[in-house]
N, CA, C and O of each residue as an XYZ file, in Angstrom:
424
protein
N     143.208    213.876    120.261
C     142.065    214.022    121.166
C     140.845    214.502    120.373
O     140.843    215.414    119.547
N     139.738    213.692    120.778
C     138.492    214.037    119.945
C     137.882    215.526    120.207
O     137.462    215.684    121.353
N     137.774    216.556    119.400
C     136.726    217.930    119.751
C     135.589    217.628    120.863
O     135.449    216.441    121.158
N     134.732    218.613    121.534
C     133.358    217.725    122.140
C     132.679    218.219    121.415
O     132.883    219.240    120.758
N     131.514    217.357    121.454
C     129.933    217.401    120.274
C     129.265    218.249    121.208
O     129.443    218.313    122.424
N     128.161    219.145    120.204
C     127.646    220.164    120.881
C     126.475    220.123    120.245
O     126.359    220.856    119.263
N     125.432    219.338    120.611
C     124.215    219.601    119.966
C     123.226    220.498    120.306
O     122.829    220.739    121.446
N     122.705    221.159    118.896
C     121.736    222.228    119.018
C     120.544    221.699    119.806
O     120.488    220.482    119.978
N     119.675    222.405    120.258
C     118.639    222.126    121.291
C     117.444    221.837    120.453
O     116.424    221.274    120.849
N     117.693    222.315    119.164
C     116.551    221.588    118.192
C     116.644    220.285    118.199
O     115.773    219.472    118.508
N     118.131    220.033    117.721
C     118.332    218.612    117.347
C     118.237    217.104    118.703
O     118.360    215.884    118.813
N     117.935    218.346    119.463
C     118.032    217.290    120.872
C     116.410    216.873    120.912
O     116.148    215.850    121.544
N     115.623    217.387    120.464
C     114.487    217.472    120.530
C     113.883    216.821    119.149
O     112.664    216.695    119.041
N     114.594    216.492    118.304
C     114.654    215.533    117.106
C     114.763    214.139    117.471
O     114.015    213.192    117.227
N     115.940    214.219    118.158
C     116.224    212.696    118.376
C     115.257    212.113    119.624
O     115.097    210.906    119.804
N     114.798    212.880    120.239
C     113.736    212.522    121.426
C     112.544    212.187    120.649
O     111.722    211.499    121.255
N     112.342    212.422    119.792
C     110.871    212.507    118.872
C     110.862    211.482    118.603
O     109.916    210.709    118.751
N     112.355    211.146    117.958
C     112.614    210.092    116.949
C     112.718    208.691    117.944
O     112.143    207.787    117.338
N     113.134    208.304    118.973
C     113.673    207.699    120.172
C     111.935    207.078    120.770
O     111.568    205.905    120.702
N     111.319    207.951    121.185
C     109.896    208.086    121.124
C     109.083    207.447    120.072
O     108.265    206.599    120.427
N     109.195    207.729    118.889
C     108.598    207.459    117.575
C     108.891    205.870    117.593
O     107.910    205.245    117.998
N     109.975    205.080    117.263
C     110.754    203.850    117.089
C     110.420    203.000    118.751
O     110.632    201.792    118.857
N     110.001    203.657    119.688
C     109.535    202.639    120.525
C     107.877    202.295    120.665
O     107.367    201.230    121.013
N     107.278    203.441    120.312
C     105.769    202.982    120.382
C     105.272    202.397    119.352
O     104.107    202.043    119.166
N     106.534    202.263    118.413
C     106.254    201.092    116.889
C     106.562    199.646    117.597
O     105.844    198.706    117.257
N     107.631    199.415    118.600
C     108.265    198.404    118.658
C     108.885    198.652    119.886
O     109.623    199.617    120.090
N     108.486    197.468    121.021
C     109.300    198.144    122.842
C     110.492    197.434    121.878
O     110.313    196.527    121.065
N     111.606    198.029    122.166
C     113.478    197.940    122.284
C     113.739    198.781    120.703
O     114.863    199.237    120.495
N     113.079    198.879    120.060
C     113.158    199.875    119.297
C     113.658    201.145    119.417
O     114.875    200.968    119.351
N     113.501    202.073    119.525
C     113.838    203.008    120.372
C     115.351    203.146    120.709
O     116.076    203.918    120.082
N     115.898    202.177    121.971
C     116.837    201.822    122.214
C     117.728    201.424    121.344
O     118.923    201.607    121.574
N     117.248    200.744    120.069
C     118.051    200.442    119.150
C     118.832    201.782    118.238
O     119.990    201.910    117.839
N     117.805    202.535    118.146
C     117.737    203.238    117.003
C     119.167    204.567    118.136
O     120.210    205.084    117.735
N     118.665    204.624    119.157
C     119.672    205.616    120.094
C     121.003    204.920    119.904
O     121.953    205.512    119.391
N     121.078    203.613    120.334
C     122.370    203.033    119.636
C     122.895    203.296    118.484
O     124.116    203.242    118.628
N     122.622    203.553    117.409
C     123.101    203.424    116.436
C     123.006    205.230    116.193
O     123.411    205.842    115.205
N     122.653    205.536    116.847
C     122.519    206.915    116.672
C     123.833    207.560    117.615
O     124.174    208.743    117.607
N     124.340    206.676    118.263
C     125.655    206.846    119.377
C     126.866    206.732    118.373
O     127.701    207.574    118.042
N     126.696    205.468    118.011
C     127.672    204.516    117.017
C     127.588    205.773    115.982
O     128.792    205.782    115.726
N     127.211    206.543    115.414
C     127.079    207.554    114.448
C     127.752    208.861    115.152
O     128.619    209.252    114.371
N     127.720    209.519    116.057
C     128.459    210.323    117.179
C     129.328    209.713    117.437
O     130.102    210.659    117.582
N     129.962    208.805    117.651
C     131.343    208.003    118.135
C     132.713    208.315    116.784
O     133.868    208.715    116.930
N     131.805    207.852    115.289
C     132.432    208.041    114.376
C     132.871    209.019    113.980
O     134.006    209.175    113.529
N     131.589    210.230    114.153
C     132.062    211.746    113.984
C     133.254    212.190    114.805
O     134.354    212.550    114.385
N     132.735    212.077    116.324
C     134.061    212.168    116.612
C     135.538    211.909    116.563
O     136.438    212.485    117.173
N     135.590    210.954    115.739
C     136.388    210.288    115.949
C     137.551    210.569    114.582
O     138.780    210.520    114.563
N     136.471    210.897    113.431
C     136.293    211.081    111.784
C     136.158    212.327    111.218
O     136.287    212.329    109.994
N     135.973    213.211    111.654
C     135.092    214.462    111.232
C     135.022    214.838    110.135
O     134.199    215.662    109.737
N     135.829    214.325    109.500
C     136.172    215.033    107.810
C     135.294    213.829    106.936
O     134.747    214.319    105.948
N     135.109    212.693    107.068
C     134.563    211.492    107.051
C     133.397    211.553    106.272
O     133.246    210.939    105.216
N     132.302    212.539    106.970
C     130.881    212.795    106.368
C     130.784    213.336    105.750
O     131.079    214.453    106.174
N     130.174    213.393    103.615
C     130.099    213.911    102.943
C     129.132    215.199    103.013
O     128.059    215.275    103.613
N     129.801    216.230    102.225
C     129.305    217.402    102.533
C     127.673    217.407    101.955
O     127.032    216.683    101.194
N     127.410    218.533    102.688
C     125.966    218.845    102.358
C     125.404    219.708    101.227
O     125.505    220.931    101.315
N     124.846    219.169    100.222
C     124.994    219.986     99.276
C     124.120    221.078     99.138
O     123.165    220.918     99.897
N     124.003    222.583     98.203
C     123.296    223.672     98.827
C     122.983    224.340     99.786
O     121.932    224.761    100.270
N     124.693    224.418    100.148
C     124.539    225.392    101.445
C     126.275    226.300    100.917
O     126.983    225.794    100.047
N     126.439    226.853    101.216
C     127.052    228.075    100.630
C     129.256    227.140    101.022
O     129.661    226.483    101.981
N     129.862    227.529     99.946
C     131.211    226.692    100.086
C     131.622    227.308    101.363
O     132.455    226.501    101.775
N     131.538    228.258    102.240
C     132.790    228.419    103.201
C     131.610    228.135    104.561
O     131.542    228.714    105.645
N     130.829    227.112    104.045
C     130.090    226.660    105.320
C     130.448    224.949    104.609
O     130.137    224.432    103.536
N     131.293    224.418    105.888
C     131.815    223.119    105.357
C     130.319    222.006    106.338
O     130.420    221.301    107.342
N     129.364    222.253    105.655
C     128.355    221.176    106.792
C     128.139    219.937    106.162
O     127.665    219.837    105.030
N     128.614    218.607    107.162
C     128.267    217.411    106.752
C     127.516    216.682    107.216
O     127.134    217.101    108.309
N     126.854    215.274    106.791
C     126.070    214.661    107.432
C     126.835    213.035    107.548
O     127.292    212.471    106.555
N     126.852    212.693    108.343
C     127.001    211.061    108.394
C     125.645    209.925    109.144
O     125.059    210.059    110.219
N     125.510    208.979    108.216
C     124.562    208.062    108.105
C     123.873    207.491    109.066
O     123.928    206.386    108.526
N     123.205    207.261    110.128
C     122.562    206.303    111.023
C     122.565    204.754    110.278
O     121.792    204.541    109.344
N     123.439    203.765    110.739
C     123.046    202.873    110.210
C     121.531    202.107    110.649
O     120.843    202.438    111.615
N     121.268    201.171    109.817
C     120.060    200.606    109.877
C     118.666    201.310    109.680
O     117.610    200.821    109.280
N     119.038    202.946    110.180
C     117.695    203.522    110.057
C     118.112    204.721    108.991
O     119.271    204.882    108.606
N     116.702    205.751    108.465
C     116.707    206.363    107.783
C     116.759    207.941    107.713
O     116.098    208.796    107.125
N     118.112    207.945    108.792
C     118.450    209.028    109.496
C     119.866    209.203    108.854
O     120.544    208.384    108.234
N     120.239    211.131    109.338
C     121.816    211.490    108.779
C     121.513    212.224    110.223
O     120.436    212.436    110.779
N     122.761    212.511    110.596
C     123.518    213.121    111.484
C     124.202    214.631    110.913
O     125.239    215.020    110.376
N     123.395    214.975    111.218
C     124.066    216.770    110.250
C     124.837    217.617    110.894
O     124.074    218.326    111.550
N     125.924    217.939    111.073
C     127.498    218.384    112.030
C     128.007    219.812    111.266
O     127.726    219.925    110.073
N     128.591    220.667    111.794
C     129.876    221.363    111.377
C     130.682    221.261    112.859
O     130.425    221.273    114.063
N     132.137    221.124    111.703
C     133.378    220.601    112.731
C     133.889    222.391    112.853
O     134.123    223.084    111.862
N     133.969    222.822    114.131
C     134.863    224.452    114.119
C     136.159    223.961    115.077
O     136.530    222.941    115.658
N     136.525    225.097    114.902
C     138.005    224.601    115.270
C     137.919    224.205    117.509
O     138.724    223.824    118.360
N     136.763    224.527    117.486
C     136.455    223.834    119.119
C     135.737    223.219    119.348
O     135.699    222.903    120.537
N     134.716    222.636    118.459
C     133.741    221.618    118.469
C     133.517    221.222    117.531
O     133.905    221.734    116.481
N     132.624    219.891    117.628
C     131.459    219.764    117.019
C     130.340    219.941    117.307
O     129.918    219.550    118.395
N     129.193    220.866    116.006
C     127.630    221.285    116.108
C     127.539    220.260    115.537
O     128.096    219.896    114.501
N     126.413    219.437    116.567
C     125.153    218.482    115.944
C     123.787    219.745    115.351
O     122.881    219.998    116.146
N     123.791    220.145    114.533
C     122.060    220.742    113.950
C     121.148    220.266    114.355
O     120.215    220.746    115.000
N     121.532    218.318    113.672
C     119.969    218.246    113.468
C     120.735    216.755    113.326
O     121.885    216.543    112.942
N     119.490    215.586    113.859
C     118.992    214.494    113.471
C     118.005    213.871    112.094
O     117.034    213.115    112.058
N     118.672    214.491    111.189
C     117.345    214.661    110.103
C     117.398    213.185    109.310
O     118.305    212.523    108.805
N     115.600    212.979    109.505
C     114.786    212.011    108.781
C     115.364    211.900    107.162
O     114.910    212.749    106.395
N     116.165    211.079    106.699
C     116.283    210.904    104.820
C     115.298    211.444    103.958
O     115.764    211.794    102.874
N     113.937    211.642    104.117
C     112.536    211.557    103.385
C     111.776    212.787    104.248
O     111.250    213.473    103.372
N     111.543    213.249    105.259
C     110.780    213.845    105.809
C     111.575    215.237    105.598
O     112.704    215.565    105.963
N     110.466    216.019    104.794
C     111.001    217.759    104.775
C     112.289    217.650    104.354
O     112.925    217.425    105.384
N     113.219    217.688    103.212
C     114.201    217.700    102.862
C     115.157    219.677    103.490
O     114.929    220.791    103.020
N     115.738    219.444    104.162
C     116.308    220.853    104.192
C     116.052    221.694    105.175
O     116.706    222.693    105.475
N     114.785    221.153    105.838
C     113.996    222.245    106.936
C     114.907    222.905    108.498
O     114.559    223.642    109.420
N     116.592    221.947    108.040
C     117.100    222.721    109.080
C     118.050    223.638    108.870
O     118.950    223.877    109.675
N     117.867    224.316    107.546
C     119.021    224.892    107.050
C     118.832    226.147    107.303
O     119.535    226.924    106.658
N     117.890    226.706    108.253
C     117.953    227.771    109.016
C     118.983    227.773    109.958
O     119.454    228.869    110.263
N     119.395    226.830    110.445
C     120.350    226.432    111.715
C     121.636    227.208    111.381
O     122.277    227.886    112.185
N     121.940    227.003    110.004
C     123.216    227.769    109.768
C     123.319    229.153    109.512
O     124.279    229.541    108.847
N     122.285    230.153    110.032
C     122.300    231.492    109.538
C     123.612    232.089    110.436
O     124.598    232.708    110.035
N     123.255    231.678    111.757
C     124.225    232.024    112.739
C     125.378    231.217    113.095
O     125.881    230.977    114.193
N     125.716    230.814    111.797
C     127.112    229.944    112.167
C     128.293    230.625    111.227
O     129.445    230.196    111.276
């Protein structure tokens, strides 16, 4: 049985940006990009160990990211033994790191 995903309220507010961002470039855009941003949550769940770790963040914090296909997004997770934390929706290129406050309290 899959853990449930638990995304931070930052990261909910990432992917709305981002969802937002990809449709006023392109109407179905948007929609696309949430798809594949599902298809990326489907896998985690499904995978958890799957997404390579994140590097520069301390060893007994196991945080990974797995890929958005098509776009230039990672999916940034820690698996605990009752969930999964979504952090963050983070951009490949934009601000490298800026959510690594997220893990003070984890």
């Amino acid at each position: 049985m899959n853990k449930p995903l638990r995304t931070e309220d930052e990261a909910i507010g990432e992917l709305q940006d981002a969802i937002r961002w990809y449709e006023e470039r392109k109407a179905g855009l948007g929609a696309a990009f949430l798809s594949a941003v599902e298809a990326t949550l489907d896998q985690i769940a499904r995978l958890p160990q799957a997404g390579t770790n994140v590097p520069r963040l301390p060893d007994d914090l196991p945080v990974r990211r797995a890929p958005v296909k098509r776009f230039p997004y990672h999916v940034v997770y820690l698996e605990s033994s009752e969930a999964i934390r979504i952090l963050a929706f983070a951009h490949d290129s934009r601000r490298p790191g800026y959510w690594y406050h997220r893990t003070r309290d984890l």
